[in-house]
C-alpha positions in Angstrom: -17.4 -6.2 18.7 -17.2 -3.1 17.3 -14.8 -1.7 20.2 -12.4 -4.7 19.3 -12.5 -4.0 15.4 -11.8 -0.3 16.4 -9.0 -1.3 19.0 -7.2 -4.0 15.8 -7.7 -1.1 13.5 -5.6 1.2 15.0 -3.0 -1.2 16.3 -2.9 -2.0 12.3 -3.0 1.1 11.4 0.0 2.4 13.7 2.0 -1.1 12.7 1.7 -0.4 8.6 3.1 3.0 8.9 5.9 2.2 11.4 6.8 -0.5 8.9 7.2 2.1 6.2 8.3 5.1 8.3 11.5 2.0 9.3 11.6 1.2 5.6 12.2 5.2 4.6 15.3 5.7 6.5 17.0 2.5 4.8 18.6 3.0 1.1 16.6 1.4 -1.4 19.5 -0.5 -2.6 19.7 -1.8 1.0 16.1 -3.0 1.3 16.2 -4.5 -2.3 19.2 -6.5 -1.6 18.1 -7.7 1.7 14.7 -8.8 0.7 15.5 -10.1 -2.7 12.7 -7.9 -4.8 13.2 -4.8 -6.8 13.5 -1.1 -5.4 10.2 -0.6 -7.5 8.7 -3.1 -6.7 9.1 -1.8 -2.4 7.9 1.7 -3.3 4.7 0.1 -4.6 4.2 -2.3 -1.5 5.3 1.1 0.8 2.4 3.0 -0.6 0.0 0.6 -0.9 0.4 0.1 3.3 0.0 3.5 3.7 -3.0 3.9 2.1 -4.0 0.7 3.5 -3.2 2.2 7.0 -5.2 5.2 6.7 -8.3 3.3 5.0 -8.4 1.4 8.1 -8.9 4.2 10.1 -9.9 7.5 7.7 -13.0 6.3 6.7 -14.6 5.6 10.3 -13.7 8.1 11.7 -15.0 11.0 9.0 -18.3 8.3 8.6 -17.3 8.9 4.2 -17.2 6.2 2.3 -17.2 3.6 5.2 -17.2 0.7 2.4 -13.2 1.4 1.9 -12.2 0.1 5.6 -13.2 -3.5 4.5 -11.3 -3.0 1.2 -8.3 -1.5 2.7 -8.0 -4.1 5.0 -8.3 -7.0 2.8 -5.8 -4.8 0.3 -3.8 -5.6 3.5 -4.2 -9.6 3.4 -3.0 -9.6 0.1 0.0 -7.8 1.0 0.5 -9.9 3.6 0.1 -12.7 2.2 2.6 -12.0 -0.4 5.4 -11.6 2.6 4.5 -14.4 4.4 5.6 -16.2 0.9 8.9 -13.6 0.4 9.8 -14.0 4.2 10.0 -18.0 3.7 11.6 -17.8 0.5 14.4 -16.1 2.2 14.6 -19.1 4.5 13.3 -17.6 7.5 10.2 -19.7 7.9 9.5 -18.7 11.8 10.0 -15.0 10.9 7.1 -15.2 8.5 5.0 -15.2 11.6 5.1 -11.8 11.7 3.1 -11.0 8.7 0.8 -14.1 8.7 -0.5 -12.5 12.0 -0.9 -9.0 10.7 -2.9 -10.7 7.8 -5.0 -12.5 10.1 -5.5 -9.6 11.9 -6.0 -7.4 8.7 -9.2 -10.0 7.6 -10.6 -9.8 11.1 -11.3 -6.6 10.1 -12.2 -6.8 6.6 -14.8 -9.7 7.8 -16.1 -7.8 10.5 -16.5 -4.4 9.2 -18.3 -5.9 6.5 -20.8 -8.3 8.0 -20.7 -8.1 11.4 -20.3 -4.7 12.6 -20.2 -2.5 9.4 -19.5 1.0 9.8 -22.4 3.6 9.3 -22.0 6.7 6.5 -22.5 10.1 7.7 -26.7 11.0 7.9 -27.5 13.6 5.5 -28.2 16.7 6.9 -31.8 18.2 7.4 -32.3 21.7 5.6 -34.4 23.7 8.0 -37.1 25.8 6.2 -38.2 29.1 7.2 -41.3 29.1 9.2 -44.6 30.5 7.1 
């Protein structure tokens, strides 16, 4: 299981930021227009998937503050959730596939990495004393 959460983690991961990397080379005025919500408004949703995106994977694999992975990802649902709704408001209604799988996706990890294979935090170190 935990190979599979690992595997959806960094497919997520690599799909949030080429979402936003596709996003950057488009005018804002573009993006706003075609999507129907204010330039603001997509900076905020940008930013949030990239931190999303590297809390998915950040966390793991440093073993620091491993209880952010679950949060990111279901930071992630509620993103996508919100364009699932956007994506059928603009009539598109089989296009809102797209982000209703990547939330699915996104609480198969939030789920897993908090109950059923949760990631472990860094050990603390031993401090070795001097022999007497």
């Amino acid at each position: 299981m935990n190979r599979a959460l690992w595997i959806v983690q960094g497919l997520l991961s690599a799909l949030f930021l080429f979402g936003v990397s596709a996003r950057l080379t488009m005018s804002l005025d573009e993006l706003s227009a075609m999507m129907g919500v204010p330039g603001p408004f997509i900076v905020f949703i940008s930013v949030m998937e990239v931190l999303g995106a590297v809390g998915l994977i950040l966390p793991g694999l440093l073993r620091i503050r491993t209880g952010l992975t679950p949060l990111a990802a279901l930071g992630l649902v509620i993103i996508m959730s919100g364009a699932v709704v956007i994506v059928i408001q603009m009539g598109d209604p089989v296009g809102a596939s797209i982000p209703l799988v990547l939330g699915l996706l996104a609480a198969f990890v939030a789920y897993g990495r908090w109950k059923v294979a949760p990631l472990r935090q860094r050990t603390s170190r031993q401090v070795l004393e001097p022999a007497a």
